[in-house]
C-alpha positions as CSV (number, residue, x, y, z in Angstrom):
1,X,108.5,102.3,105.9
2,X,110.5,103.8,103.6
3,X,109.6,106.8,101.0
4,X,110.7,105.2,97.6
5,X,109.1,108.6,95.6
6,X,106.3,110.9,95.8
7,X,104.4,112.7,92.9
8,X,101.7,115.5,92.3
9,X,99.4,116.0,89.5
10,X,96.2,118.5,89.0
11,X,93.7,118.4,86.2
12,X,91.1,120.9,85.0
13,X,87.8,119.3,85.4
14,X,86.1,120.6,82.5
15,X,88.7,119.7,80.1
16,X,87.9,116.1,81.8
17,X,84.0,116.8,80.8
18,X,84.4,117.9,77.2
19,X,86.9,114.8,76.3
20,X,84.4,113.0,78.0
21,X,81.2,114.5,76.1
22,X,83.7,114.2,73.1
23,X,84.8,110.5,73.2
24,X,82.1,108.5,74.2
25,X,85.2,105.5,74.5
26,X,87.3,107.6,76.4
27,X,85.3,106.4,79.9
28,X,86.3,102.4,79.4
29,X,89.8,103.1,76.6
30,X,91.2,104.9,80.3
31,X,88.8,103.6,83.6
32,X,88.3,99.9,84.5
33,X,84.6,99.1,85.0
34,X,84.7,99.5,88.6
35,X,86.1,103.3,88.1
36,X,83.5,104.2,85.6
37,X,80.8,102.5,88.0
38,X,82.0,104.5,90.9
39,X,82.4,107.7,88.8
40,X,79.2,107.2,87.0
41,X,77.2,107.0,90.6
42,X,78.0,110.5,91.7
43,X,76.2,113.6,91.1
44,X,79.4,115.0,89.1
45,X,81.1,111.8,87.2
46,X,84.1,114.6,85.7
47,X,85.2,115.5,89.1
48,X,85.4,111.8,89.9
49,X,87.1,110.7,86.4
50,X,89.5,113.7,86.6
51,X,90.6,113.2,90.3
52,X,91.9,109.2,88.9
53,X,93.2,110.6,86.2
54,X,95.5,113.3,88.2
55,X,96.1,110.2,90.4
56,X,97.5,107.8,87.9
57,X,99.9,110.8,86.6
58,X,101.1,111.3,90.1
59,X,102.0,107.4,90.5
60,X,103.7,107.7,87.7
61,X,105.7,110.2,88.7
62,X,106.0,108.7,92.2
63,X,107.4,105.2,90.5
64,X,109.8,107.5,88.9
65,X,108.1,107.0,85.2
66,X,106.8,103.4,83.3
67,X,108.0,102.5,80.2
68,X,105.2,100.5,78.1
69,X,102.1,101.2,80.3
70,X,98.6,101.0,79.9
71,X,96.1,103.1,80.9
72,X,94.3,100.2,82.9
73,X,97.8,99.4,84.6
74,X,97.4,101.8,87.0
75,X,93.7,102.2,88.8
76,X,91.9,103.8,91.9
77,X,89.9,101.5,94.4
78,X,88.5,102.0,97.2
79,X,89.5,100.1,100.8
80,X,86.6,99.0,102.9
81,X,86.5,101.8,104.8
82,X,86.0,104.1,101.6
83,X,89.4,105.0,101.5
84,X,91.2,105.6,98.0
85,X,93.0,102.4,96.9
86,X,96.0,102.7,94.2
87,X,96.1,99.2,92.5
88,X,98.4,98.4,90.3
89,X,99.3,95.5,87.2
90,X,101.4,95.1,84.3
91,X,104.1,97.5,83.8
92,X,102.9,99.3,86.8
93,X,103.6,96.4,88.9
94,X,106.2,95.6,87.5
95,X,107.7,99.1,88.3
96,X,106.6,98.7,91.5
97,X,108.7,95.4,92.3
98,X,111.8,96.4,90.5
99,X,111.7,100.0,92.9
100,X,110.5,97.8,96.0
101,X,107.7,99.5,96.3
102,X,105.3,98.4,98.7
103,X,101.9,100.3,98.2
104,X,101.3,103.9,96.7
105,X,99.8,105.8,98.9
106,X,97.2,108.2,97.5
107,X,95.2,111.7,98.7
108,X,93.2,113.4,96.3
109,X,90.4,116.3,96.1
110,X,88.6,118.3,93.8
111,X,86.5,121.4,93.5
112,X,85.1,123.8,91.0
113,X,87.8,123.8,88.3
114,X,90.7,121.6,89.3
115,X,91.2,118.3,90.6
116,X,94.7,117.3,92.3
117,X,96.3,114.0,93.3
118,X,99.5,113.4,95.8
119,X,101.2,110.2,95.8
120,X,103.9,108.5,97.8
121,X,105.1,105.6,96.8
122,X,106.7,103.3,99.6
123,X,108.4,100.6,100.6
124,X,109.9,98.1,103.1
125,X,112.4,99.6,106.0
């Protein structure tokens, strides 16, 4: 396995909350349906909706940057063991494949204030 890239990202949480309480759209213009079920579940959605966002901005940064994407290119699942999932389409993707990227590997965490996502993006050896 190659490393192809690797990229970092925090957000402020309640900066998440306001845009959130703000922008009633904001939820499905940025999360698929699956994010904003999963977010939505938990006791503190804005921690949840901030730690995908931090994690899209760090595989962005990891594919070395995505001309023409949309928010709903890049997305956080979840693997059946409950691990986070990075899945990608469109320009993502298509990133992806032209960097031979493999997977984009994903760890993120949150507490009071800020949420942060790390990302390594790699490939075939």
């Amino acid at each position: 396995m190659d490393v192809v890239g690797i990229g970092v990202d925090l957000v402020d949480i309640d900066r998440v909350r306001r845009m959130l309480d703000r922008h009633p759209r904001f939820r499905e213009r940025v999360f698929t349906p699956a994010e904003v079920a999963y977010c939505e579940s938990k006791a503190s959605p804005a921690e949840r909706y901030a730690a995908r966002w931090a994690a899209r901005e760090a595989t962005i940064k990891a594919l070395g940057g995505i001309r023409g994407l949309r928010y709903h290119d890049i997305s956080v699942g979840r693997h059946r063991s409950g691990a986070p999932v990075i899945l990608l389409e469109g320009q993502a993707k298509l990133r992806a494949e032209e960097r031979g990227v493999r997977q984009v590997l994903v760890s993120f965490s949150h507490e009071r204030a800020m949420a942060a996502a790390f990302c390594v993006a790699v490939g075939e050896s």
